[in-house]
mmJSON file of the N, C-alpha and C atoms, coordinates in Angstrom:
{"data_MODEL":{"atom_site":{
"group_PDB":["ATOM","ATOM","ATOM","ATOM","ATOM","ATOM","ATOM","ATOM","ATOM","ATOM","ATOM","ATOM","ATOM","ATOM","ATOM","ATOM","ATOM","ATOM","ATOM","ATOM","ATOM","ATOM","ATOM","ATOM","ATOM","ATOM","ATOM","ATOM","ATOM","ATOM","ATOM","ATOM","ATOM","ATOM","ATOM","ATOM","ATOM","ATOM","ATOM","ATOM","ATOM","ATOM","ATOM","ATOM","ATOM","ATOM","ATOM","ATOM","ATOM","ATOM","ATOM","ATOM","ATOM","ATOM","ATOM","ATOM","ATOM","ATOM","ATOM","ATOM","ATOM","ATOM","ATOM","ATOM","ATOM","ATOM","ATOM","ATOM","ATOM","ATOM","ATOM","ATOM","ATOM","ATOM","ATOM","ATOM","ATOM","ATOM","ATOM","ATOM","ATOM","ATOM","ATOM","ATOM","ATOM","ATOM","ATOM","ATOM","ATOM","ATOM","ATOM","ATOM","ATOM","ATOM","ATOM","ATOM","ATOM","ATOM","ATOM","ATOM","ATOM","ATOM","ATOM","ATOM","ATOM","ATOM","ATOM","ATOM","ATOM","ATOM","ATOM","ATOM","ATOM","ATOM","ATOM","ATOM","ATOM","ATOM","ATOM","ATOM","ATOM","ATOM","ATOM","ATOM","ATOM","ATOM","ATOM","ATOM","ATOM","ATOM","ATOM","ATOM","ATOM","ATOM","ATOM","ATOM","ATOM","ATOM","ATOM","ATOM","ATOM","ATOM","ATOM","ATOM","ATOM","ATOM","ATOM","ATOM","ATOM","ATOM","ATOM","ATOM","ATOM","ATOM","ATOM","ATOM","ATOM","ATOM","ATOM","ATOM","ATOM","ATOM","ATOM","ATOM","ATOM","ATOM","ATOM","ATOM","ATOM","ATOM","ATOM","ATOM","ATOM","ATOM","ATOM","ATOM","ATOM","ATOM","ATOM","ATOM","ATOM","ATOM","ATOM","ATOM","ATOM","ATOM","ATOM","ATOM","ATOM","ATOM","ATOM","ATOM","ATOM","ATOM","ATOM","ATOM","ATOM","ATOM"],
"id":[1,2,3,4,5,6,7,8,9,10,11,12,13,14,15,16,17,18,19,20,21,22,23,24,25,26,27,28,29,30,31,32,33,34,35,36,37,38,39,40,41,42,43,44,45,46,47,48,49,50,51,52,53,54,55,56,57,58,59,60,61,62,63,64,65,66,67,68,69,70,71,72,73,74,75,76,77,78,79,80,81,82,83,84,85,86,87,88,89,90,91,92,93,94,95,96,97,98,99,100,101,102,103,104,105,106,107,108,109,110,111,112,113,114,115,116,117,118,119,120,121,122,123,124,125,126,127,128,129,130,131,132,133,134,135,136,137,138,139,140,141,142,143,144,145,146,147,148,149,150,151,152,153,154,155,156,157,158,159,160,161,162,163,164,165,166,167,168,169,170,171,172,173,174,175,176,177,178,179,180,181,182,183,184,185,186,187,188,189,190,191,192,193,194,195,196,197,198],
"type_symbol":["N","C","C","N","C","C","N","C","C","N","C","C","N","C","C","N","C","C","N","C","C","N","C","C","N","C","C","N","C","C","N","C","C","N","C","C","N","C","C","N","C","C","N","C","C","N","C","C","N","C","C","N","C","C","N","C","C","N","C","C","N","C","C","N","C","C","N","C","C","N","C","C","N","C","C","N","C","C","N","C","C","N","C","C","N","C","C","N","C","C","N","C","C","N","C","C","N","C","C","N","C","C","N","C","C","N","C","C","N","C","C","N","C","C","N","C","C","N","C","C","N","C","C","N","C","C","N","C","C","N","C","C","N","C","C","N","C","C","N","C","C","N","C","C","N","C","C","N","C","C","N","C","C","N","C","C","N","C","C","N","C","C","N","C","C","N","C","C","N","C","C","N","C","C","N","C","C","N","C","C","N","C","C","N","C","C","N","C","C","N","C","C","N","C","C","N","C","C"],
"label_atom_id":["N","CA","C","N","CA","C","N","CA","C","N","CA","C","N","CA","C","N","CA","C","N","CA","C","N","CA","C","N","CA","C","N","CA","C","N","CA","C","N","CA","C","N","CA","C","N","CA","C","N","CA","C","N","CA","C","N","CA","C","N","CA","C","N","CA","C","N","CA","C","N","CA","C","N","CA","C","N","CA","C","N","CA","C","N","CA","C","N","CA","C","N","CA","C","N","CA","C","N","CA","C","N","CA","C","N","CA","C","N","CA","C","N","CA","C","N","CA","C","N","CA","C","N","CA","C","N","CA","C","N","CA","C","N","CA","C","N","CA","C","N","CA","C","N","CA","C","N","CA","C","N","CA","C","N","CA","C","N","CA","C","N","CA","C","N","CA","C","N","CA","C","N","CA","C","N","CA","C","N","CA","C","N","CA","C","N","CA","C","N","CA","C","N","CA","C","N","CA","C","N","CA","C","N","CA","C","N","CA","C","N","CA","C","N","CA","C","N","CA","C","N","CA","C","N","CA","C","N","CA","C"],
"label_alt_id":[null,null,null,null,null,null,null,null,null,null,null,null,null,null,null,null,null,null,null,null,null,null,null,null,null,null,null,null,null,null,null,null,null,null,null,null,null,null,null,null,null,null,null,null,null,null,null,null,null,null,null,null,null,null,null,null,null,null,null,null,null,null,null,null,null,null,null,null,null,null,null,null,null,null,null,null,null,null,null,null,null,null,null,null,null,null,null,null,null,null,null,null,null,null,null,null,null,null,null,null,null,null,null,null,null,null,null,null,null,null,null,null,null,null,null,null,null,null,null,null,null,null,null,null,null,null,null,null,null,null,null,null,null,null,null,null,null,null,null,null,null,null,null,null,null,null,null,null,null,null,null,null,null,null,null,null,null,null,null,null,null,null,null,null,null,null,null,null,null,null,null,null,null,null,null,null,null,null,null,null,null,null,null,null,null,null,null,null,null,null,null,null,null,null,null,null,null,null],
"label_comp_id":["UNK","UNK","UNK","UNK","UNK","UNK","UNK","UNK","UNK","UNK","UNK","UNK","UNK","UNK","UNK","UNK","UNK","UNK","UNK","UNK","UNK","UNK","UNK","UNK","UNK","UNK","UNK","UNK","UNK","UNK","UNK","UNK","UNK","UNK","UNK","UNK","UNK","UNK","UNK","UNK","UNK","UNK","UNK","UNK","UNK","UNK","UNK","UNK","UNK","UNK","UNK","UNK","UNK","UNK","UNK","UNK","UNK","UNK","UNK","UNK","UNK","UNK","UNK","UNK","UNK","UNK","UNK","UNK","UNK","UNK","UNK","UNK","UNK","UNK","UNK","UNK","UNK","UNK","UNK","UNK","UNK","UNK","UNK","UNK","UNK","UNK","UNK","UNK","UNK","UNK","UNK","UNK","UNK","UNK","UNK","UNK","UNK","UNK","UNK","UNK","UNK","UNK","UNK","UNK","UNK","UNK","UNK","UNK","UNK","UNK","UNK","UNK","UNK","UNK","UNK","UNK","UNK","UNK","UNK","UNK","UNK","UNK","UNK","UNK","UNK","UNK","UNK","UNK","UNK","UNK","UNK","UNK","UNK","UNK","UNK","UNK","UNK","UNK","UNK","UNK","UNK","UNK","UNK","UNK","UNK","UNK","UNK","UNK","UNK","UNK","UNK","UNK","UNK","UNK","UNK","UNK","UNK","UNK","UNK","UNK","UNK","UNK","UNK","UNK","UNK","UNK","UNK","UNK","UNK","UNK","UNK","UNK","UNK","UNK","UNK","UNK","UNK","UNK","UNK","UNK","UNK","UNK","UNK","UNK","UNK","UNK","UNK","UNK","UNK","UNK","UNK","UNK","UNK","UNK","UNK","UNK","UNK","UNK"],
"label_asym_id":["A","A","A","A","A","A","A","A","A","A","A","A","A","A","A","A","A","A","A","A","A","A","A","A","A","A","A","A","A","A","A","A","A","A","A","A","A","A","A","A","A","A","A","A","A","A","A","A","A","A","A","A","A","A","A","A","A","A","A","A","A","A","A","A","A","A","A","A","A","A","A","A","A","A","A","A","A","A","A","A","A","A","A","A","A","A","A","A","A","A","A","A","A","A","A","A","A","A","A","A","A","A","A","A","A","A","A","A","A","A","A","A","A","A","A","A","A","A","A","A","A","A","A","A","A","A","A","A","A","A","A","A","A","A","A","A","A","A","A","A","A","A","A","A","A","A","A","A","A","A","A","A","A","A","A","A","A","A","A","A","A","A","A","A","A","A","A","A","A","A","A","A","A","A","A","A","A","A","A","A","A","A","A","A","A","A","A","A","A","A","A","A","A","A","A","A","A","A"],
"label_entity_id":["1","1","1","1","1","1","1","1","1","1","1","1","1","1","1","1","1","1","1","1","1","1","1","1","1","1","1","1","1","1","1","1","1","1","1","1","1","1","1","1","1","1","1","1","1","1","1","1","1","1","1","1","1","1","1","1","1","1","1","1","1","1","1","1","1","1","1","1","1","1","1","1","1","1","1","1","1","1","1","1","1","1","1","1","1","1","1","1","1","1","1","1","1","1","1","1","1","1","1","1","1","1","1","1","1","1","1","1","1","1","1","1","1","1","1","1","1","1","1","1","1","1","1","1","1","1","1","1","1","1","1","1","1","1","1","1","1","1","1","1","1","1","1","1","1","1","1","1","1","1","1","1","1","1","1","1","1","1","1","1","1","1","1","1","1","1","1","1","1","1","1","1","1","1","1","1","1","1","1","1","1","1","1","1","1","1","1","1","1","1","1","1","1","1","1","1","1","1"],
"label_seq_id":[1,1,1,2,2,2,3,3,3,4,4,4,5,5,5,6,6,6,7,7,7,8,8,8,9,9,9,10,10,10,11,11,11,12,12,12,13,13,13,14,14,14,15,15,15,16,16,16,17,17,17,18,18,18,19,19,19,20,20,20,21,21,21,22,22,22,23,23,23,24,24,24,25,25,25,26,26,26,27,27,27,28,28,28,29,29,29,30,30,30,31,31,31,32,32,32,33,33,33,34,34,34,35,35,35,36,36,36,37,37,37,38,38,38,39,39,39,40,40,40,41,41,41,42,42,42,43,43,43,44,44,44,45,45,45,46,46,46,47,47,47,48,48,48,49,49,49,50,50,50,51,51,51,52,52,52,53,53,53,54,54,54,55,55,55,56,56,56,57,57,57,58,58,58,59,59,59,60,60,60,61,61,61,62,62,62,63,63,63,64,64,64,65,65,65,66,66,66],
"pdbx_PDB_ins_code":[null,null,null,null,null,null,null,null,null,null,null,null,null,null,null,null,null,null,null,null,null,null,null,null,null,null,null,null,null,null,null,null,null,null,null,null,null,null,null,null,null,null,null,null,null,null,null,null,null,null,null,null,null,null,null,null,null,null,null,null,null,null,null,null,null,null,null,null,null,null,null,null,null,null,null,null,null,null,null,null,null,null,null,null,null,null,null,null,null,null,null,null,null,null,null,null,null,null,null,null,null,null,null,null,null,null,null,null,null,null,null,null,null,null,null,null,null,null,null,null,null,null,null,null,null,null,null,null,null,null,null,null,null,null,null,null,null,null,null,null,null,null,null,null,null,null,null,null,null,null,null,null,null,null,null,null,null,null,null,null,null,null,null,null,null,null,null,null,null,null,null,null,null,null,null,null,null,null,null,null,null,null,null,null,null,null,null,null,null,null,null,null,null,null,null,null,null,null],
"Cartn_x":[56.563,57.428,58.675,59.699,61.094,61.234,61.861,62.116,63.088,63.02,64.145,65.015,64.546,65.314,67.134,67.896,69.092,69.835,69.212,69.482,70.302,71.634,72.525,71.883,72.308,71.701,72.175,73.246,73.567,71.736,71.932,70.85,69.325,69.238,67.911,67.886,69.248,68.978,69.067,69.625,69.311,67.912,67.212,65.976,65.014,65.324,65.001,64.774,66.333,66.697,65.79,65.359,64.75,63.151,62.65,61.597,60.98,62.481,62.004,62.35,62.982,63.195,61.842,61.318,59.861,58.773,58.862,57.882,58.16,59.338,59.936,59.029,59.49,59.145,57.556,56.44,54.904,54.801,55.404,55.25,54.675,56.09,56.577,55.645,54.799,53.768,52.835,52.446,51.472,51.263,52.649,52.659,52.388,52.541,51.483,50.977,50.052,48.631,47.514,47.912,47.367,46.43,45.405,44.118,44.253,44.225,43.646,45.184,45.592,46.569,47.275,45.763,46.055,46.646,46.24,46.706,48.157,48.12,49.682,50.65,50.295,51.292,51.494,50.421,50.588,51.384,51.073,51.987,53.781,53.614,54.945,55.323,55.358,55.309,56.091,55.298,55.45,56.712,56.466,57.857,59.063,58.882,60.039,60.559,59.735,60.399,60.824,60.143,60.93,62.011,62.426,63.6,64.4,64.088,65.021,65.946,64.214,65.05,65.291,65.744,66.482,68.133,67.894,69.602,69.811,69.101,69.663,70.468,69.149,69.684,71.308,71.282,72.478,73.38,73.666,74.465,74.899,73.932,74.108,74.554,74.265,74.747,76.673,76.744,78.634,78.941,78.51,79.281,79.233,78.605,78.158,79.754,80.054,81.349,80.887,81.671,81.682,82.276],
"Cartn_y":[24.775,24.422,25.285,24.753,25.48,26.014,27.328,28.11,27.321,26.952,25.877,26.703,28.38,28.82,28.962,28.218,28.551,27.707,26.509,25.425,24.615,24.033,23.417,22.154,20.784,19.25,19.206,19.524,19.251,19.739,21.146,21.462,20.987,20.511,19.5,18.608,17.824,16.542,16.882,17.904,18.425,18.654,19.62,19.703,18.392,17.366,16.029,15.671,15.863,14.743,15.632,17.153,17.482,17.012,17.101,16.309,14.959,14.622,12.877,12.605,13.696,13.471,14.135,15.095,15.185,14.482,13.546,12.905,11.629,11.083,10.239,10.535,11.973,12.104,12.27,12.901,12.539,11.188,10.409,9.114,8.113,8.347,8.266,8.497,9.912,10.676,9.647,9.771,8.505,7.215,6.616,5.372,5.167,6.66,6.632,7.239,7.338,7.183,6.207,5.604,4.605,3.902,2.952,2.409,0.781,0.903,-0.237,-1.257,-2.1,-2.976,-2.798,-3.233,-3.013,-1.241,-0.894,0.846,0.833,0.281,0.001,-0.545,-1.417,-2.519,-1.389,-1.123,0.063,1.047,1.877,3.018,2.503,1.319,0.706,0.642,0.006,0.062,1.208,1.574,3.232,3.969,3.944,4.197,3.8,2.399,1.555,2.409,2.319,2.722,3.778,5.11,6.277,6.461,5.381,5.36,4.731,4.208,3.29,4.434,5.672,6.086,7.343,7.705,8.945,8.161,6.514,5.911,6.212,6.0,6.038,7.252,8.515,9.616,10.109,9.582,9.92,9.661,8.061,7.665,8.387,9.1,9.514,10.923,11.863,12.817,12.526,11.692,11.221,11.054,10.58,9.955,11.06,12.331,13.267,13.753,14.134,14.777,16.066,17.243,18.632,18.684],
"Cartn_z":[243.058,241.946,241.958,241.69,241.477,239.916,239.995,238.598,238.324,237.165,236.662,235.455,235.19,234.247,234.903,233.816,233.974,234.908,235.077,236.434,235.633,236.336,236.056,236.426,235.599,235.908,237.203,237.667,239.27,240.209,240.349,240.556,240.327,239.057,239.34,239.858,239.865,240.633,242.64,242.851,244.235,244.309,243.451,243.906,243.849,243.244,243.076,244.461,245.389,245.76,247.594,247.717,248.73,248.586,247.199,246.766,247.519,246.954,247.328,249.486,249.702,251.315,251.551,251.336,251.64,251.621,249.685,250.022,251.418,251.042,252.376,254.051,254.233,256.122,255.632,254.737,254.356,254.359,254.189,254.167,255.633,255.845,257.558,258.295,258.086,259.032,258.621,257.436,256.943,257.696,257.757,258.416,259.781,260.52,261.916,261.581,261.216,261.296,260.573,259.895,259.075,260.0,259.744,260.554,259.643,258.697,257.8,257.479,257.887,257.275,256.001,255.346,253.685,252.911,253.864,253.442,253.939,255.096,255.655,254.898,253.972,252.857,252.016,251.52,250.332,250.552,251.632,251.931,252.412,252.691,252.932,251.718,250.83,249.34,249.135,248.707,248.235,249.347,250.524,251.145,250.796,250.4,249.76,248.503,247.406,246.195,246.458,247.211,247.624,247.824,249.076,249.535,248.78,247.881,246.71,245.759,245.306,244.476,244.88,246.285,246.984,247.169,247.477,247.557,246.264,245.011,243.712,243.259,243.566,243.694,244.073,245.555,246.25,245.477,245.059,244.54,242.941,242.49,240.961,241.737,242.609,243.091,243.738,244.29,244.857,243.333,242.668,241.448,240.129,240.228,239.671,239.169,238.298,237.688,236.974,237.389,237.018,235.265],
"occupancy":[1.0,1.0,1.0,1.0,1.0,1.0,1.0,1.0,1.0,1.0,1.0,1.0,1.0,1.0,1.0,1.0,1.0,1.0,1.0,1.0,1.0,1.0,1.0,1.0,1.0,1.0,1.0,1.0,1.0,1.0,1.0,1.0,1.0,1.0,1.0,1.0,1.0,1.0,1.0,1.0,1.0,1.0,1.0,1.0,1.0,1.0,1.0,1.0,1.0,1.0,1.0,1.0,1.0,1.0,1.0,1.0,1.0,1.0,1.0,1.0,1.0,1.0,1.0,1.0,1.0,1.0,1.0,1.0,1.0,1.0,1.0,1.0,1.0,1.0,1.0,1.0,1.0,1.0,1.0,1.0,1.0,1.0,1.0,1.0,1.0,1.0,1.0,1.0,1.0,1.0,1.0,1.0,1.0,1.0,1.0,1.0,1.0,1.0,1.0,1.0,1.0,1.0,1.0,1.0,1.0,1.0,1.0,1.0,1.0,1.0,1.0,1.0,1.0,1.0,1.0,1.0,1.0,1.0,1.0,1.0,1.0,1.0,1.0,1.0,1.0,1.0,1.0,1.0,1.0,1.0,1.0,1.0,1.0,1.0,1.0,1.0,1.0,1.0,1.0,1.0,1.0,1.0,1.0,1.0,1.0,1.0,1.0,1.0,1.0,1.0,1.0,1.0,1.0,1.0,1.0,1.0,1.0,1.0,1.0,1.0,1.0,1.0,1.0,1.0,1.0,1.0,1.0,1.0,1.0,1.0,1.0,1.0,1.0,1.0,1.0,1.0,1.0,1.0,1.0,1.0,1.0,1.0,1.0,1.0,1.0,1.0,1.0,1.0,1.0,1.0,1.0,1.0,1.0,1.0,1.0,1.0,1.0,1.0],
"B_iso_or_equiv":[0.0,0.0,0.0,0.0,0.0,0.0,0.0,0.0,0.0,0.0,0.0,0.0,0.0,0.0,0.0,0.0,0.0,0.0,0.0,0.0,0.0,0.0,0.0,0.0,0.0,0.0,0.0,0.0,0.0,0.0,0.0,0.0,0.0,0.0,0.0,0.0,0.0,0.0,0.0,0.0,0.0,0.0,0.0,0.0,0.0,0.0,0.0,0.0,0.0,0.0,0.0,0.0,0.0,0.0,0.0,0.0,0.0,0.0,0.0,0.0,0.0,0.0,0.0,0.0,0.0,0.0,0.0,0.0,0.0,0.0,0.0,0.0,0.0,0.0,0.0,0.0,0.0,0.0,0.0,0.0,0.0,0.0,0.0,0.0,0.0,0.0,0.0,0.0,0.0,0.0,0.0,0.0,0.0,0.0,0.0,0.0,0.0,0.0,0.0,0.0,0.0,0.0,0.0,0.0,0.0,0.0,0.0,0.0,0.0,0.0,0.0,0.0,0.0,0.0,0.0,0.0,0.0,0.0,0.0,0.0,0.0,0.0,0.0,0.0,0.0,0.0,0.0,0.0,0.0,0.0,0.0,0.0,0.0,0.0,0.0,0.0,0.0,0.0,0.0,0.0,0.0,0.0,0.0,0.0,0.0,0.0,0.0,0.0,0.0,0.0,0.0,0.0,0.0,0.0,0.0,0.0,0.0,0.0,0.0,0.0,0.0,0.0,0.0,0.0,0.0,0.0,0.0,0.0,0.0,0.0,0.0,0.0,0.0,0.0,0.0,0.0,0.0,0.0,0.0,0.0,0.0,0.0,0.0,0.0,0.0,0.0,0.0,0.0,0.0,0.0,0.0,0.0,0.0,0.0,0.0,0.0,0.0,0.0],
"pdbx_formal_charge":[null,null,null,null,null,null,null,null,null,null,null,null,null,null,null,null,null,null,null,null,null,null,null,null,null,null,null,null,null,null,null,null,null,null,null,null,null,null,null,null,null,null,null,null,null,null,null,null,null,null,null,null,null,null,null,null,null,null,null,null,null,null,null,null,null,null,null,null,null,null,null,null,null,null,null,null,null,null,null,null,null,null,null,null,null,null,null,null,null,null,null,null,null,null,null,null,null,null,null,null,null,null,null,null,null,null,null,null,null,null,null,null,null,null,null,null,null,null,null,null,null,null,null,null,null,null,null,null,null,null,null,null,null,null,null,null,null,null,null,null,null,null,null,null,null,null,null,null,null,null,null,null,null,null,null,null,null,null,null,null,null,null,null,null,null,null,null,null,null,null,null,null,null,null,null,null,null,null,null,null,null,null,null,null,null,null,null,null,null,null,null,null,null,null,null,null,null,null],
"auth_seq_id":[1,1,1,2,2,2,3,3,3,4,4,4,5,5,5,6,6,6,7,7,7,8,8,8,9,9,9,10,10,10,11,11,11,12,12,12,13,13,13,14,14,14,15,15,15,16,16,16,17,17,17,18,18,18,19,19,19,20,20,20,21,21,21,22,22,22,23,23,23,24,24,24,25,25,25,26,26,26,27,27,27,28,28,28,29,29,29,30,30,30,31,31,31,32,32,32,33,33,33,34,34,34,35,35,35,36,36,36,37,37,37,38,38,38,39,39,39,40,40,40,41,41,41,42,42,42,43,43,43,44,44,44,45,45,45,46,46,46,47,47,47,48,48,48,49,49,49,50,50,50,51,51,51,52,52,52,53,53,53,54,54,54,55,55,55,56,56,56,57,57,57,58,58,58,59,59,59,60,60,60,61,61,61,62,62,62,63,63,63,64,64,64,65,65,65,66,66,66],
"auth_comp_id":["UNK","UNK","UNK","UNK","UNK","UNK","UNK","UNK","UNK","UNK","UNK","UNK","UNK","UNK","UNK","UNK","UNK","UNK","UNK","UNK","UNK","UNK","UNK","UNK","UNK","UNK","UNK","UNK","UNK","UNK","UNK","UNK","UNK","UNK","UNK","UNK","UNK","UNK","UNK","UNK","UNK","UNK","UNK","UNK","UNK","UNK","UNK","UNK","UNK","UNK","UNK","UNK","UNK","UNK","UNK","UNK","UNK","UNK","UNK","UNK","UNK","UNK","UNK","UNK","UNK","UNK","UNK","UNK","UNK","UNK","UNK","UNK","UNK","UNK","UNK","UNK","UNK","UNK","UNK","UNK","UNK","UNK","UNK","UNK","UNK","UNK","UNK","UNK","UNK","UNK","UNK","UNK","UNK","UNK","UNK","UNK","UNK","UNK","UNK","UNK","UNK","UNK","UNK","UNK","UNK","UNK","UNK","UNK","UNK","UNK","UNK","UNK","UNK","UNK","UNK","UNK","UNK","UNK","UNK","UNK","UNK","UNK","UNK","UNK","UNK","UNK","UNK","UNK","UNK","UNK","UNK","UNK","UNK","UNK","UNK","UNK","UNK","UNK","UNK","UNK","UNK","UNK","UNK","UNK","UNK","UNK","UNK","UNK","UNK","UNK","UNK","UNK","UNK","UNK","UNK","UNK","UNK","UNK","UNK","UNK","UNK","UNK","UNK","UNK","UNK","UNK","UNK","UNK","UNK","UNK","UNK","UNK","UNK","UNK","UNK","UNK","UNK","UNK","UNK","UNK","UNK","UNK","UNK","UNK","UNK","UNK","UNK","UNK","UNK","UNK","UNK","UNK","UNK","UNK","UNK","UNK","UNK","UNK"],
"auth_asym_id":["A","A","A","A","A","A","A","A","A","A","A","A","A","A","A","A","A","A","A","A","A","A","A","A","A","A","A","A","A","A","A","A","A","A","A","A","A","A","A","A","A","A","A","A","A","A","A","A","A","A","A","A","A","A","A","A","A","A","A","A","A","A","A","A","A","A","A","A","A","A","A","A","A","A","A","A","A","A","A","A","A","A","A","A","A","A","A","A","A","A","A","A","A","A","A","A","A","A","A","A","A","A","A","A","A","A","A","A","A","A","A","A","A","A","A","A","A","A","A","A","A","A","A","A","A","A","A","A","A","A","A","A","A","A","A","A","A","A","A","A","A","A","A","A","A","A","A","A","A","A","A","A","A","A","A","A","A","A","A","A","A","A","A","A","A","A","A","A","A","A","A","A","A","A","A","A","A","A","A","A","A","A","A","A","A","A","A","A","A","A","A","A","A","A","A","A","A","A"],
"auth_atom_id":["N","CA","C","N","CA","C","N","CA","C","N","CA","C","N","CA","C","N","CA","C","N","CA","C","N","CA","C","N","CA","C","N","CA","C","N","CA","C","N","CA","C","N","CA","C","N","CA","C","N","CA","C","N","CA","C","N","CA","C","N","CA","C","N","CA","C","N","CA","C","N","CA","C","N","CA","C","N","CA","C","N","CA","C","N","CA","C","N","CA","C","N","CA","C","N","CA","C","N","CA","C","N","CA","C","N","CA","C","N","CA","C","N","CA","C","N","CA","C","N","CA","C","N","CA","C","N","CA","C","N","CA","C","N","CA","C","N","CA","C","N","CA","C","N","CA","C","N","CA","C","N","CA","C","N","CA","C","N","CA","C","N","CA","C","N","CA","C","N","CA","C","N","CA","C","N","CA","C","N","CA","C","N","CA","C","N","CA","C","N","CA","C","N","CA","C","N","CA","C","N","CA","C","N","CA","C","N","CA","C","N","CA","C","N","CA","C","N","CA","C","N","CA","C","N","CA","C","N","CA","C"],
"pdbx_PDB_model_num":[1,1,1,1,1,1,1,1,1,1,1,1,1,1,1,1,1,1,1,1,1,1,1,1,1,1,1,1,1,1,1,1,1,1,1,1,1,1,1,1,1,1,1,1,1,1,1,1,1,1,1,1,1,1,1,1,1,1,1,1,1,1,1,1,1,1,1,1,1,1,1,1,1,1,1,1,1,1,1,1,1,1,1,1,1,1,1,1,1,1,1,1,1,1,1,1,1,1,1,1,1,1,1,1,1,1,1,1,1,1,1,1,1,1,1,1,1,1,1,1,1,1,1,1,1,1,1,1,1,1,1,1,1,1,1,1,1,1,1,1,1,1,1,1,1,1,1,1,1,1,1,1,1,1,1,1,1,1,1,1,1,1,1,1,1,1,1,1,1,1,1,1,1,1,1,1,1,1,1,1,1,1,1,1,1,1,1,1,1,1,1,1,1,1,1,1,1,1]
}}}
């Protein structure tokens, strides 16, 4: 967990945004190795929204005003 005393919103949404690239490449690793199809959809899934909301991220990070 990150000490969040004294963290500027910029800063949470960075630590957000290494969060969500981690869970991303756990994912990835996931997806080779997977055995079962149906675990395969799922974890695809779930890769998806990840990556949905790390673009979201980005985009609220470029568009971020000081």
């Amino acid at each position: 967990m990150h000490n969040n005393e004294g963290k500027s919103a910029k800063r949470h949404l960075r630590d957000v945004q290494i969060e969500l690239q981690d869970s991303k490449t756990c994912l990835d690793q996931a997806l080779k190795s997977v055995e079962k199809s149906q675990n395969r959809q799922i974890i695809e899934n779930t890769l998806n929204s990840v990556e949905s909301a790390l673009h979201s991220l980005n985009n609220t990070l470029s568009n971020y005003e000081e």
